[in-house]
PyMOL commands that place a pseudoatom at each C-alpha (Angstrom):
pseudoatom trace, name=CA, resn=UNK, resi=1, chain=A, elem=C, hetatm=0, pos=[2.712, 11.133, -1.214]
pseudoatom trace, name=CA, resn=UNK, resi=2, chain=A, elem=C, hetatm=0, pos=[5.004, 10.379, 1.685]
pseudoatom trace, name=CA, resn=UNK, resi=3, chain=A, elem=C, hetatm=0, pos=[2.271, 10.597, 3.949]
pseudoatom trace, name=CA, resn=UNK, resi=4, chain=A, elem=C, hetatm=0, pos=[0.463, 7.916, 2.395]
pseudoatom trace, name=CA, resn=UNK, resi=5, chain=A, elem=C, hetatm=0, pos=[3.456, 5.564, 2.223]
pseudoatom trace, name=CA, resn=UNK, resi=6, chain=A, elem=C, hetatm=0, pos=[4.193, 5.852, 5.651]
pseudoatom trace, name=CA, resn=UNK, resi=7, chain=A, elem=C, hetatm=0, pos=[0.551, 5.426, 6.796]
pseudoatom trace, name=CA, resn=UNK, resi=8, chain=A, elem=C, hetatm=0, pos=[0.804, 2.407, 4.789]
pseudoatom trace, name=CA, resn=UNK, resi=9, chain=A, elem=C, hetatm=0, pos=[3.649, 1.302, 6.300]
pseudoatom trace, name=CA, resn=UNK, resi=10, chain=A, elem=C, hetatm=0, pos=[2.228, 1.730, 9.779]
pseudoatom trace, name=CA, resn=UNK, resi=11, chain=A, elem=C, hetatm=0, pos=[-0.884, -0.097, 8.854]
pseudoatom trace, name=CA, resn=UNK, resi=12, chain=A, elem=C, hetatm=0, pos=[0.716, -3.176, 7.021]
pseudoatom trace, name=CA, resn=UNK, resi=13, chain=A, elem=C, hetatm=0, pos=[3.146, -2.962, 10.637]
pseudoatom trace, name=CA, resn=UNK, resi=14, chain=A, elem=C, hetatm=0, pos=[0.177, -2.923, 12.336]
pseudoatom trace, name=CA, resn=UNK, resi=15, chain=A, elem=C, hetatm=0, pos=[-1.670, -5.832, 10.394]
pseudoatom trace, name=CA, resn=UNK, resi=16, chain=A, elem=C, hetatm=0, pos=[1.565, -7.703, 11.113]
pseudoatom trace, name=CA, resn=UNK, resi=17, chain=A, elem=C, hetatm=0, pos=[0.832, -7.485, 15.055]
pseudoatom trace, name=CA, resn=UNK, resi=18, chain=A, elem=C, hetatm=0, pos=[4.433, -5.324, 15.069]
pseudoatom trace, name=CA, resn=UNK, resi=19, chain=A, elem=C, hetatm=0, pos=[3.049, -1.712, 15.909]
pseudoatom trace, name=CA, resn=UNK, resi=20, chain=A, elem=C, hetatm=0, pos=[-0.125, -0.131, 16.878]
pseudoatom trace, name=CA, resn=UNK, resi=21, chain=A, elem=C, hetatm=0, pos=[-1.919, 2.181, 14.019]
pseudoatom trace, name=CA, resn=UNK, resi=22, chain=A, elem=C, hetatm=0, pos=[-2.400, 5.656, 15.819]
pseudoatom trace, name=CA, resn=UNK, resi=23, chain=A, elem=C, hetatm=0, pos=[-3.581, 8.081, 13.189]
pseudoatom trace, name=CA, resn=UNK, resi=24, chain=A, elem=C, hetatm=0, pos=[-2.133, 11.572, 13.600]
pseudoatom trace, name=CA, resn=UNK, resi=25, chain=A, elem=C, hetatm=0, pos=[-5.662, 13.101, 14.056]
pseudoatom trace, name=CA, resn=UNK, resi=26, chain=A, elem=C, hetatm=0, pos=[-5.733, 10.615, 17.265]
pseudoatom trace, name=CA, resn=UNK, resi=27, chain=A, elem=C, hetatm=0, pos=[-2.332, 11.544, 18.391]
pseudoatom trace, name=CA, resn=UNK, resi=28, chain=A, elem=C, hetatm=0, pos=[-2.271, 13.719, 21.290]
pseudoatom trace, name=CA, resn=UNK, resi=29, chain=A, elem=C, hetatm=0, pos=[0.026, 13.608, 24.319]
pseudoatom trace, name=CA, resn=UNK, resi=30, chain=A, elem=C, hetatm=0, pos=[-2.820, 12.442, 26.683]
pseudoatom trace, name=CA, resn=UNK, resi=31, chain=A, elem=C, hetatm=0, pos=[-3.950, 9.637, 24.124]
pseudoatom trace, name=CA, resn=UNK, resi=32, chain=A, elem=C, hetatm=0, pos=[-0.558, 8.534, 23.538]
pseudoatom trace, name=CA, resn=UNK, resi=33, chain=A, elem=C, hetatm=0, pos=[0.076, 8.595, 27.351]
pseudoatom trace, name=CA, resn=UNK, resi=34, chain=A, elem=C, hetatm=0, pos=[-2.672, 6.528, 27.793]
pseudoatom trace, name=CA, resn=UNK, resi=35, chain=A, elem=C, hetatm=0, pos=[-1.854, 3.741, 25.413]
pseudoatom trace, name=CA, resn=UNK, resi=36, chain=A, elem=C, hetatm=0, pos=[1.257, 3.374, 26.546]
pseudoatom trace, name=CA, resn=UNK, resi=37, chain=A, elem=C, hetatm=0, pos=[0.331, 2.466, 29.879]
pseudoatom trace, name=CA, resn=UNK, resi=38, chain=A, elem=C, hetatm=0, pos=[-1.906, 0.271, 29.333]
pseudoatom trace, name=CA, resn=UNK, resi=39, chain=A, elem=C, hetatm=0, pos=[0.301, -2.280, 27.199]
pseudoatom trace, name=CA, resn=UNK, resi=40, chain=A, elem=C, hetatm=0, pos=[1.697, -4.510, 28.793]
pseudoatom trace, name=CA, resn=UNK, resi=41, chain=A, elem=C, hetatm=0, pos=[5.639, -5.889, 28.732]
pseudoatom trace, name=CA, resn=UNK, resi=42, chain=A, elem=C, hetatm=0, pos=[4.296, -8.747, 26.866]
pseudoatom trace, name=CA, resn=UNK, resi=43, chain=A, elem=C, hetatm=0, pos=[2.208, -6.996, 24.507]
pseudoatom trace, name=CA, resn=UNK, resi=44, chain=A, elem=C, hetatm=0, pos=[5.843, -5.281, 23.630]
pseudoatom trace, name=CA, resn=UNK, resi=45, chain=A, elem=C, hetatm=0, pos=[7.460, -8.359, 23.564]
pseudoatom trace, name=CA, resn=UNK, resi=46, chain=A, elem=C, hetatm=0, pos=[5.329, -9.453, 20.927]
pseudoatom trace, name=CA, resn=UNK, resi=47, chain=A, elem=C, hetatm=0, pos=[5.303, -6.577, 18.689]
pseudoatom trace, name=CA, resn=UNK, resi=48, chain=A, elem=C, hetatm=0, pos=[8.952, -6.339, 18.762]
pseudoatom trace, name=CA, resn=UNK, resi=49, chain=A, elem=C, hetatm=0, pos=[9.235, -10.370, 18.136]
pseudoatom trace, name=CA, resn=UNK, resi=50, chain=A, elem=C, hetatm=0, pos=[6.247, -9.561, 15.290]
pseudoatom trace, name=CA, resn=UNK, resi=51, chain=A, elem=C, hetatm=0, pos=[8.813, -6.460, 13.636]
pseudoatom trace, name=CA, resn=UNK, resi=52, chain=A, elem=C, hetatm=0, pos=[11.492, -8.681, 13.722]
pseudoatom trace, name=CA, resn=UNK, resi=53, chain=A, elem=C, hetatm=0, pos=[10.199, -11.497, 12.421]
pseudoatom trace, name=CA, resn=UNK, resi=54, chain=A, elem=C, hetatm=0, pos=[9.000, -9.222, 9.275]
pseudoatom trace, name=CA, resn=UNK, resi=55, chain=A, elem=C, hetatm=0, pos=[12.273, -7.236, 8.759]
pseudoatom trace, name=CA, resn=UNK, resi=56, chain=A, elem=C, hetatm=0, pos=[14.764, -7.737, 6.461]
pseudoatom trace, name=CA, resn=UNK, resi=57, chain=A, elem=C, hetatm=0, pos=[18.327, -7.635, 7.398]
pseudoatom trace, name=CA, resn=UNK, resi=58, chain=A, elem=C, hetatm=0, pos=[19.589, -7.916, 4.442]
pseudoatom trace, name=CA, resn=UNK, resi=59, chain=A, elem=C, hetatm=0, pos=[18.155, -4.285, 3.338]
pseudoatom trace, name=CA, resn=UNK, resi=60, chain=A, elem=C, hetatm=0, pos=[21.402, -2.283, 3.190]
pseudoatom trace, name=CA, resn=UNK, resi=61, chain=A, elem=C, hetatm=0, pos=[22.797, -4.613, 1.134]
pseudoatom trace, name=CA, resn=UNK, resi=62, chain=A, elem=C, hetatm=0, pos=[19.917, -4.877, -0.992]
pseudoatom trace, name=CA, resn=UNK, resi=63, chain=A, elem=C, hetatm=0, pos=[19.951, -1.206, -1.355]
pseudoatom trace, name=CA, resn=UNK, resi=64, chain=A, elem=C, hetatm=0, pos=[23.737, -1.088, -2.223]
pseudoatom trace, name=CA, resn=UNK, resi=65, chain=A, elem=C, hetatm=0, pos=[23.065, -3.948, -4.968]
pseudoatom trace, name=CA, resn=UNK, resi=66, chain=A, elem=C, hetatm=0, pos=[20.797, -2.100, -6.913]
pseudoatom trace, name=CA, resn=UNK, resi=67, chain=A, elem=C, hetatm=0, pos=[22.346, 1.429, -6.701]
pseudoatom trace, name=CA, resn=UNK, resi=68, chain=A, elem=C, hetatm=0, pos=[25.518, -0.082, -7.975]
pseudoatom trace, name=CA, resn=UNK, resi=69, chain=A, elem=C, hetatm=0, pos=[24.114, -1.810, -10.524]
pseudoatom trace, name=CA, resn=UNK, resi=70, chain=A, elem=C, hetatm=0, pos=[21.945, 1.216, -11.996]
pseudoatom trace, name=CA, resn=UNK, resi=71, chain=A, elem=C, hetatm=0, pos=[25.061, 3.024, -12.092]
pseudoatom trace, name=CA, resn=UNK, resi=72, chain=A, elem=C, hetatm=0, pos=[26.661, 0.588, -13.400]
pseudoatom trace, name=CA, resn=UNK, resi=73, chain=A, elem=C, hetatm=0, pos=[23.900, 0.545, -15.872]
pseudoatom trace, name=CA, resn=UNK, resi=74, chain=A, elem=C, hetatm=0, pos=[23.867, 4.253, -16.625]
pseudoatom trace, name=CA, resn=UNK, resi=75, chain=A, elem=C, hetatm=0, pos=[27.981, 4.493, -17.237]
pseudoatom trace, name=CA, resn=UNK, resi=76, chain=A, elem=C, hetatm=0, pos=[27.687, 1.800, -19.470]
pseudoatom trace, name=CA, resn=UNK, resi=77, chain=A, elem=C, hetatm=0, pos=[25.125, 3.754, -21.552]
pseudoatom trace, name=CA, resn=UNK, resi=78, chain=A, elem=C, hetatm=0, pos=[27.402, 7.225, -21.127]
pseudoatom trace, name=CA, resn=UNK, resi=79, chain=A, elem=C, hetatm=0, pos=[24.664, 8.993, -18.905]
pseudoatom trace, name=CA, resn=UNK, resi=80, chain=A, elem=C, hetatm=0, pos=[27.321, 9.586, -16.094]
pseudoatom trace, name=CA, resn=UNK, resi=81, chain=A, elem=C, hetatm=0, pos=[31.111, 10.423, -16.237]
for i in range(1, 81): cmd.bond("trace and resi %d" % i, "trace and resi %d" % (i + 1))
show_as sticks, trace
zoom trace
């Protein structure tokens, strides 16, 4: 389900030291609140050095590649007009 991918994704973040896990049965305003304030600038630093260290720029592109070449794929067979 998507729900499961994207608690994946949070937790493999997460594992990455580039987000903090905060299950959705932990999330209230007064929780969240409260983490927030206690990270620090450097904790943020971190994680955002962690995500970007982990992310792919090249994803769009990646994404256009395949499309185009499945429908590439699929007019070549006579699936699509």
């Amino acid at each position: 389900s998507t729900t499961t991918h994207q608690r994946e994704n949070a937790r493999w973040m997460a594992q990455q030291h580039a987000a903090v896990h905060l299950p959705q049965s932990e999330m209230t305003a007064g929780g969240l609140a409260e983490l927030l304030q206690k990270m620090t600038r450097a904790e943020c630093q971190k994680m955002a050095e962690a995500a970007y260290e982990n992310g792919r720029r090249d994803a769009n592109e990646a994404i256009a590649n395949v499309l185009e070449e499945l429908a590439e794929n699929r007019q070549q067979r006579g699936t699509i007009a």
